[in-house]
C-alpha positions as CSV (number, residue, x, y, z in Angstrom):
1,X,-72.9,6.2,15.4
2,X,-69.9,8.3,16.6
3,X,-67.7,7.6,18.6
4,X,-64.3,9.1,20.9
5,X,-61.8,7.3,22.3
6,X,-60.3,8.2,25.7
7,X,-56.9,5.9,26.1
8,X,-53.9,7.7,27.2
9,X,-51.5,4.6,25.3
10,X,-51.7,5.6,21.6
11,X,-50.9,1.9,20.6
12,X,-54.4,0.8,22.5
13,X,-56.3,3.6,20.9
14,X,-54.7,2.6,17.8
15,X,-56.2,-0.8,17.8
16,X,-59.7,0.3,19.0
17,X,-59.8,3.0,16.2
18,X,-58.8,0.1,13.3
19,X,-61.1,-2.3,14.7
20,X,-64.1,0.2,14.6
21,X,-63.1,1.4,11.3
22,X,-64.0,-2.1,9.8
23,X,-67.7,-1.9,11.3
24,X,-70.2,0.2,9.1
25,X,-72.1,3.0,10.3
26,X,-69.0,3.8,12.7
27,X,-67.4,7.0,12.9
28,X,-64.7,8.0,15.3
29,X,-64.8,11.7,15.9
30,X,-61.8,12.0,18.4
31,X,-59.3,10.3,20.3
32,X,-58.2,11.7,23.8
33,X,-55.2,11.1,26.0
34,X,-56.3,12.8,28.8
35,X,-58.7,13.9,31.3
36,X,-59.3,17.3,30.6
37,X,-58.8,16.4,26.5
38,X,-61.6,13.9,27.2
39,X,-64.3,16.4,28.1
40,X,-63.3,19.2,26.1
41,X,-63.8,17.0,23.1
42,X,-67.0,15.0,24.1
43,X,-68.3,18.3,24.9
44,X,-67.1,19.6,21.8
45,X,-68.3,16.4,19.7
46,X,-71.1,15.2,21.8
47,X,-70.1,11.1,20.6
48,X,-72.8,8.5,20.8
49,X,-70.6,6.2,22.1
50,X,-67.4,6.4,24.2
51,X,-64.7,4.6,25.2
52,X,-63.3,5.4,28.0
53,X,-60.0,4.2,30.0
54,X,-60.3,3.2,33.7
55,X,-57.1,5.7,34.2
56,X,-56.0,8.4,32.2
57,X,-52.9,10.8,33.7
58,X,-54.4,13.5,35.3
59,X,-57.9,12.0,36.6
């Protein structure tokens, strides 16, 4: 499964990614800190899974 991150604290995203890492079949494909970073890359990367941040700067 892939998957992006959208967290705009890199310490969060950070944890996420390390926790995922440890599970197997799990890929992260990008991390975002942004609105507009968050689309460009899940349309870029098409993730099966992502986890998104209730508030990112400029939403």
């Amino acid at each position: 499964m892939n998957v992006m991150i959208a967290e705009d604290d890199y310490r969060v995203a950070e944890i996420h990614e390390q926790f995922l890492k440890k599970m197997n079949d799990i890929q992260v494909v990008a991390k975002a800190q942004s609105a507009k970073e968050t689309v460009d890359l899940a349309k870029k990367h098409q993730p099966d899974l992502l986890l998104l941040d209730v508030y990112l700067p400029d939403s």
